[in-house]
C-alpha positions as CSV (number, residue, x, y, z in Angstrom):
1,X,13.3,-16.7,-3.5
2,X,9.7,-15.7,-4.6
3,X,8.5,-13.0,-2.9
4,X,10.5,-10.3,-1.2
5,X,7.5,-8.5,1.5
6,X,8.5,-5.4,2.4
7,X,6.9,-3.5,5.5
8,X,8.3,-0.2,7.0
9,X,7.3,0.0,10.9
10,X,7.5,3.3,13.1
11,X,6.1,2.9,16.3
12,X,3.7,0.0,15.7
13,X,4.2,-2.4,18.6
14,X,0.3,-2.6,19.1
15,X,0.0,-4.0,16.1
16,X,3.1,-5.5,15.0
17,X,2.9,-9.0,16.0
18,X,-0.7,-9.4,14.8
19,X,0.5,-8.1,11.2
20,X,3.7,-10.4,11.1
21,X,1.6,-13.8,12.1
22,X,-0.7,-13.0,9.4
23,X,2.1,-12.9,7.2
24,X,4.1,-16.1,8.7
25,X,0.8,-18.2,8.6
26,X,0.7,-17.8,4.9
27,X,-0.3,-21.1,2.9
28,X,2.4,-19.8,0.6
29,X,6.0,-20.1,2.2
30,X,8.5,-18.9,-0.4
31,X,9.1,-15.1,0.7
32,X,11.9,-12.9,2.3
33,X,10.2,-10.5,4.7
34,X,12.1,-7.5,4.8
35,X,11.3,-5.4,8.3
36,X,12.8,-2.0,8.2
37,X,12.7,-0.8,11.8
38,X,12.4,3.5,10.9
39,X,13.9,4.5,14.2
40,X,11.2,3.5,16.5
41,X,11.0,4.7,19.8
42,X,8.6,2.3,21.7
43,X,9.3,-1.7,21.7
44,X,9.1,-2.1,17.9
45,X,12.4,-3.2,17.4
46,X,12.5,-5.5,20.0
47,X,9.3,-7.5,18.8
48,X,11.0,-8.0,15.4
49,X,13.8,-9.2,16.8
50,X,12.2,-11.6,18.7
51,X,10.5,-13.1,15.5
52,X,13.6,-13.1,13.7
53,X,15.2,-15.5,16.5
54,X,12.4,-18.0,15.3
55,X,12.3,-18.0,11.7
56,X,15.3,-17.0,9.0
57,X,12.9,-15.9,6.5
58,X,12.9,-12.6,8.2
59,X,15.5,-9.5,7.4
60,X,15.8,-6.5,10.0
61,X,17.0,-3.6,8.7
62,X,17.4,-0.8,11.7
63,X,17.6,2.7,10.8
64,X,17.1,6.4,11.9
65,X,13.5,7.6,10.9
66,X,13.3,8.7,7.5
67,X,9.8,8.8,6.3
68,X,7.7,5.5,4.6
69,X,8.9,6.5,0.9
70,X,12.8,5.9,1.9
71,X,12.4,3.4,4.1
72,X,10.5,1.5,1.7
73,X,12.9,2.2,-1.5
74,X,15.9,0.8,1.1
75,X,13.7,-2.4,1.3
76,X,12.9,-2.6,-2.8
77,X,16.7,-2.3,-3.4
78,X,17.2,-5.2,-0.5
79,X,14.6,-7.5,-1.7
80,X,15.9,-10.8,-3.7
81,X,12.4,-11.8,-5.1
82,X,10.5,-11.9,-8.2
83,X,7.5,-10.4,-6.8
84,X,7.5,-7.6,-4.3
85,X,4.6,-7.2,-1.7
86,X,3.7,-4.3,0.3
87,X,1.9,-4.6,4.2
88,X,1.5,-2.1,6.8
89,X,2.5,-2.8,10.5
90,X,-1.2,-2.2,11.2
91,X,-2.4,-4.2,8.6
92,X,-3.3,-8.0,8.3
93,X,-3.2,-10.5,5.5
94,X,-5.5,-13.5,5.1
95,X,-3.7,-17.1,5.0
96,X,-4.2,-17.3,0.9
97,X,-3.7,-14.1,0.0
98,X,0.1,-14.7,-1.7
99,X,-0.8,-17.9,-3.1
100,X,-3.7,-16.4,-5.2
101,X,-1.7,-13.4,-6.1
102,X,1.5,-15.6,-7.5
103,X,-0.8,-18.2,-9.4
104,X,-2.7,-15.5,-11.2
105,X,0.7,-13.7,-11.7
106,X,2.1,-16.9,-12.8
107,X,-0.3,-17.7,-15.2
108,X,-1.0,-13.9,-16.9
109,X,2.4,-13.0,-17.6
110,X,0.9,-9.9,-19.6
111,X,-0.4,-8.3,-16.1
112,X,2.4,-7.0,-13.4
113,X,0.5,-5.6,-10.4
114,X,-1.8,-7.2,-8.8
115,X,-4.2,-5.7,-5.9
116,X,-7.2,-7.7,-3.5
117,X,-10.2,-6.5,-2.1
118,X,-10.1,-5.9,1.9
119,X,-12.0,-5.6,4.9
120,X,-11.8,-2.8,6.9
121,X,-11.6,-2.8,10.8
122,X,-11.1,-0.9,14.0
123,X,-8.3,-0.4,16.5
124,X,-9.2,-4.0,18.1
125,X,-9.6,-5.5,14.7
126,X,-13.3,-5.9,14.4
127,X,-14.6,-5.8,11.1
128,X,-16.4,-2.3,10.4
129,X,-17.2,-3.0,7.1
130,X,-17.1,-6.4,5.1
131,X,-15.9,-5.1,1.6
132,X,-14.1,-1.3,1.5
133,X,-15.8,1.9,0.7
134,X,-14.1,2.4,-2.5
135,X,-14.9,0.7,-5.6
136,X,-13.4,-2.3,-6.2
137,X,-12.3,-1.9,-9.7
138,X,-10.8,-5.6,-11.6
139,X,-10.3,-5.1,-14.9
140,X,-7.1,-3.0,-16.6
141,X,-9.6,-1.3,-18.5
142,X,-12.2,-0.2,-15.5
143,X,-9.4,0.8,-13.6
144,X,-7.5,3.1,-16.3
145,X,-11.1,4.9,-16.8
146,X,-11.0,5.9,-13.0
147,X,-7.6,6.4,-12.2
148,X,-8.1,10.1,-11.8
149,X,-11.5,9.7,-9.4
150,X,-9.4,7.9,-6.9
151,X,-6.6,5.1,-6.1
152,X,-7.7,1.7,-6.7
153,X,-5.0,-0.2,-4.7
154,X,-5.1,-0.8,-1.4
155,X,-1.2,-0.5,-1.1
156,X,-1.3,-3.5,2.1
157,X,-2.6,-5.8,-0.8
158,X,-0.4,-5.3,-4.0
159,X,2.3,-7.1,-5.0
160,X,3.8,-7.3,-8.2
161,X,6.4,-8.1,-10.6
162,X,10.3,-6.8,-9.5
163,X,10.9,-6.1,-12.9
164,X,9.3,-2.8,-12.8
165,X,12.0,-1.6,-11.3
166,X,14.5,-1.6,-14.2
167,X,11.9,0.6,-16.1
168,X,9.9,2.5,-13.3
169,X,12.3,3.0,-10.9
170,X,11.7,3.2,-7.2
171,X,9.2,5.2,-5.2
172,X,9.4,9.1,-6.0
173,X,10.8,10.1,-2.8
174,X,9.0,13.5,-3.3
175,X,6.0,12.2,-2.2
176,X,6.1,12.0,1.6
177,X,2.6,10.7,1.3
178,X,0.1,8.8,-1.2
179,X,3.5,7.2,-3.0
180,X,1.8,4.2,-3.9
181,X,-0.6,6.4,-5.9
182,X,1.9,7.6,-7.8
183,X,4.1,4.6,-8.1
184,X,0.9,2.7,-9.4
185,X,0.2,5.8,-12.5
186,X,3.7,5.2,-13.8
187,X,3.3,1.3,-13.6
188,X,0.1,1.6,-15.3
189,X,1.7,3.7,-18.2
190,X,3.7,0.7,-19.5
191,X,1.9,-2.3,-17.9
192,X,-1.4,-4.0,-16.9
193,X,-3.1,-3.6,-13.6
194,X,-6.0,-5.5,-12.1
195,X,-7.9,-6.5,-8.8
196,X,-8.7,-9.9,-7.2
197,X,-12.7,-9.5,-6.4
198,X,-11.8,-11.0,-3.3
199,X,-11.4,-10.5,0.6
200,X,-8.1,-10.8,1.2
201,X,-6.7,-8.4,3.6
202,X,-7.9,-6.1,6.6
203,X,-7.2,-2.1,6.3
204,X,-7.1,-0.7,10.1
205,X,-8.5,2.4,10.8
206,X,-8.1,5.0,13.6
207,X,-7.9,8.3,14.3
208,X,-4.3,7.7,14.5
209,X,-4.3,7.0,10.5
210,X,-1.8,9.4,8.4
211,X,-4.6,9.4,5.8
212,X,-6.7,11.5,9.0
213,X,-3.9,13.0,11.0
214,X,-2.1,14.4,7.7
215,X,-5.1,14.5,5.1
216,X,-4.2,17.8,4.1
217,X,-0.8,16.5,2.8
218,X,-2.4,13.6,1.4
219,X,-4.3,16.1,-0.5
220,X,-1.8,17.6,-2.3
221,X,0.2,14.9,-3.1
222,X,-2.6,13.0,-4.7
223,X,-3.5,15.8,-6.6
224,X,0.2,15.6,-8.3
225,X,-0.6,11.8,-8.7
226,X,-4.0,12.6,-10.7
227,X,-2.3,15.2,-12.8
228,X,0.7,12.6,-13.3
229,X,-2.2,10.2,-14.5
230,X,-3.9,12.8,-16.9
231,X,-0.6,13.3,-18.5
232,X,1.1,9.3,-18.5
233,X,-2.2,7.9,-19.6
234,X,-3.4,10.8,-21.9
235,X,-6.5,11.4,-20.4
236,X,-9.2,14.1,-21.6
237,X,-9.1,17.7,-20.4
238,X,-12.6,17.0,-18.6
239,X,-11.3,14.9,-15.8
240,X,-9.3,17.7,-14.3
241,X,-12.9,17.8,-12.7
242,X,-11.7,14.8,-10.5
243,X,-8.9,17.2,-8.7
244,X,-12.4,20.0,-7.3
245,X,-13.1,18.3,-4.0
246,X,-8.6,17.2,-3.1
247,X,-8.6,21.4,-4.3
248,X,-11.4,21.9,-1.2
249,X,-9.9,20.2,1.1
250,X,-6.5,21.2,0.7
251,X,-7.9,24.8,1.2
252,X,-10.5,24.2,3.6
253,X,-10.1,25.1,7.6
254,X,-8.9,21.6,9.3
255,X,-11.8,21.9,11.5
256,X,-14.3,22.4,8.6
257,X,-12.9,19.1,6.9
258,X,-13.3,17.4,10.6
259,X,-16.8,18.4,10.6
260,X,-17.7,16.9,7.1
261,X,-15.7,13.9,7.8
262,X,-18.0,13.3,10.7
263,X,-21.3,14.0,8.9
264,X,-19.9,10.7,6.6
């Protein structure tokens, strides 16, 4: 076994089965893909199911809702691979993207997390924008400089190495949100990082989106990651400058961040 895919779902049947035939159509075939059904309420469960009767590469686990974090260190500690990769329920991969990830893997034994650039689309999967927002950064180097600005990973496109678990750990299941944040600051303390400078995933986005809903929350807990990543990776004094505008908005009135969202 490969590559154990983990993917945590809470009420996602609108987008399951889009996510799990981008996964299934992969040119690369060796992979466990671990669904943890979080204690869904709407048909979830039984779409999963249905794609399990159909191919044994698929693990269910069903469970009572306990948050993304637990759910997905329940799948880490299930997972049989060598490499672990994370995907969204709302998220879709493109048919290469494991194959590209494992060969580079594969063939730079001194990196162990890999990322891709993405696309980023709407509620009925059209393509809003071509490349991300965010910087792609590739290089370990580029990407230790501006760990602190922001988080370089789109977590529906990393996989890496299941050895980081003996020395990292799991997910810090104090962060409700933004745990692949800092999940990726400890990995980076011990072990290279980089970016494939290509398309190979779509991010949804919606109103719907934790990131919106919650992004107070967020807030705070990726200002713990950045002060986690000024400490790990010994950065200078000056980029506690990168934690003013998570400060803001973690202060500000929800419906003043609403309002500068829009003017975006």
């Amino acid at each position: 076994m490969i590559i154990s895919i983990i993917v945590s779902i809470y009420n996602s049947d609108k987008t399951l089965s889009t996510m799990i035939d981008s996964v299934l159509n992969q040119t690369y075939k060796e992979f466990e893909l671990i669904l943890i059904n979080d204690g869904s309420t709407d048909n979830s469960l039984d779409i999963i199911k249905e794609f399990a009767k159909k191919d044994i590469r698929i693990v269910i686990i069903d469970k009572k809702n306990s948050g993304l974090t637990k759910s997905l260190n329940i799948g880490l500690k299930k997972a049989n691979g060598k490499y672990i990769a994370r995907i969204d329920a709302d998220d879709i991969w493109y048919p290469t993207k494991l194959e590209k990830q494992v060969e580079f893997l594969e063939q730079n034994q001194d990196y162990t997390l890999i990322g891709t650039a993405y696309n980023e689309i709407d509620d009925n999967g059209k393509i809003i924008y071509k490349k991300q927002r965010i910087p792609l950064l590739i290089t370990d180097e580029e990407i230790r400089e501006n760990i602190v600005k922001f988080n370089p990973f789109f977590h529906s496109s990393v996989m890496f190495r299941k050895k980081v678990l003996e020395t990292i750990g799991f997910y810090n299941e104090e962060f409700k949100y933004t745990q692949d944040y800092e999940y990726w600051v400890r990995i980076m303390s011990k072990y290279k990082v980089t970016n494939i400078d290509e398309v190979l995933a779509s991010r949804r986005y919606s109103d719907d989106m934790i990131s919106i809903k919650k992004e107070k929350e967020q807030r705070m807990y990726a200002i713990k990651a950045k002060l986690l990543a000024i400490k790990l990776l010994k950065k200078s004094i000056l980029e506690y400058k990168y934690l003013v505008n998570d400060i803001l908005v973690f202060m500000l009135p929800q419906e003043i961040v609403n309002a500068i969202r829009k003017t975006k």
